[in-house]
C-alpha positions in Angstrom: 0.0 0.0 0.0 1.3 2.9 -0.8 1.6 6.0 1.6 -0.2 9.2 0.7 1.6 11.3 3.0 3.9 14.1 1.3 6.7 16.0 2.3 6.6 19.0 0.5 9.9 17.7 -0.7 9.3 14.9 -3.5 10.5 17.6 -6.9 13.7 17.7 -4.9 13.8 14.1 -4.5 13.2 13.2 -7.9 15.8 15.8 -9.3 18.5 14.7 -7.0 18.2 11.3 -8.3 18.5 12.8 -11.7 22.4 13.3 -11.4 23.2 14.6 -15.2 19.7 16.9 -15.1 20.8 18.4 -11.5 24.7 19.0 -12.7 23.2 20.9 -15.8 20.4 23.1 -14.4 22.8 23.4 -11.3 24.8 25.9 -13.3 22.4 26.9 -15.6 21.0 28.5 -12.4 23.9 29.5 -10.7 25.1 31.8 -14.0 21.6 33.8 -13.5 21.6 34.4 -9.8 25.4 34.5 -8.5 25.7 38.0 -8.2 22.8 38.2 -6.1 23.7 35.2 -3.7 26.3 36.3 -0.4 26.2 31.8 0.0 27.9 31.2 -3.7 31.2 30.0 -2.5 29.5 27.3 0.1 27.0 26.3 -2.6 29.7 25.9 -4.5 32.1 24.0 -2.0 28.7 21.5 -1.5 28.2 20.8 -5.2 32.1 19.9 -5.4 32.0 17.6 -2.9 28.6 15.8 -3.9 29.9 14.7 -6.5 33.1 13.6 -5.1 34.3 10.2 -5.9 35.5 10.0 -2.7 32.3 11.8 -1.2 30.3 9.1 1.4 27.2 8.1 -0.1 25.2 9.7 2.8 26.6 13.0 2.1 26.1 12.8 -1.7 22.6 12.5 -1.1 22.3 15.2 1.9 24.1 17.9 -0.2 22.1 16.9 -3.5 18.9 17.2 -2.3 19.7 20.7 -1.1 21.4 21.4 -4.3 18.0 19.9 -5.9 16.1 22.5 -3.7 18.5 25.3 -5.1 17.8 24.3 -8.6 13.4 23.8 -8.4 12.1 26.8 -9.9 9.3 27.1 -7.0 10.3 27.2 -3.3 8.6 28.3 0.0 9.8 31.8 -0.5 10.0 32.5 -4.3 13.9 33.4 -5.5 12.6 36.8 -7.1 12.0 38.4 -4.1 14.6 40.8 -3.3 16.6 40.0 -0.1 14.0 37.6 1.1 14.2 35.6 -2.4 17.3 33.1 -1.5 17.1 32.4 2.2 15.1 29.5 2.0 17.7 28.0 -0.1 20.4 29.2 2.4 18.5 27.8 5.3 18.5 24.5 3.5 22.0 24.6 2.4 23.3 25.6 5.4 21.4 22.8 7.4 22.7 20.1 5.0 26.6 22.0 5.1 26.6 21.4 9.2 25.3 17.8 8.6 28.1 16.9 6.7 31.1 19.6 7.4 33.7 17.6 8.1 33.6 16.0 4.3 33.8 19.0 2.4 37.4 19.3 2.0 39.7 22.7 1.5 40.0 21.0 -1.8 36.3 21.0 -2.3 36.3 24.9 -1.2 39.5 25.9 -3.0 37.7 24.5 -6.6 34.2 27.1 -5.2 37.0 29.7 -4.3 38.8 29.0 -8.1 35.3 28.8 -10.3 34.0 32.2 -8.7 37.7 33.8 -9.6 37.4 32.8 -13.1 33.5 33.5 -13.8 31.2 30.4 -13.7 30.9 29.5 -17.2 30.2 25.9 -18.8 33.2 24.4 -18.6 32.9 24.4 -15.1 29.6 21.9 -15.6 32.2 18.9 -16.0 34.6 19.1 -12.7 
């Protein structure tokens, strides 16, 4: 039987199992709002490390789902909204980010630190 209770959460679900779709509209996303986001570097720092080889599974799927909840075009507080728009999606990110700190590595925060220098651009999509 199956359950009929929701979570509010099941979009982000499905797109975090979606590892190639989240990965694309990840930075599709990030190009139009970086400016506006003060949490870019540790949004950044938690994509690196979910999709680290070397990542625990566990933490791949914490840091995804808030990833996933990044990318959904509809949130509890829509992004549009000036100042209030994004901190939904920093509440969530930062919640997962203390779940799994210890795993995301200076390496991890160096490549944020190294893609922000340089501009995000595509070829940032494949590392």
């Amino acid at each position: 039987m199956a359950s009929s209770e929701h979570t509010g959460f099941e979009p982000a679900d499905r797109l975090a199992q979606d590892r190639d779709g989240l990965r694309r509209r990840f930075w599709i996303k990030l190009k139009q709002v970086v400016a506006k986001l003060p949490f870019a570097e540790d949004l950044l720092a938690a994509y690196y490390c979910a999709f680290d080889k070397e990542t625990p599974r566990h933490v791949q799927v914490a840091l995804l789902g808030a990833i996933a909840y990044f990318i959904l075009p509809f949130d509890f507080i829509p992004d549009m909204l000036p100042v209030l728009g994004f901190t939904d999606d920093a509440a969530i990110l930062a919640t997962a980010i203390r779940m799994v700190a210890n795993h995301i590595t200076p390496e991890h925060r160096e490549a944020a630190r190294a893609a922000l220098k340089r501009g995000i651009d595509k070829g940032d999509a494949g590392t």
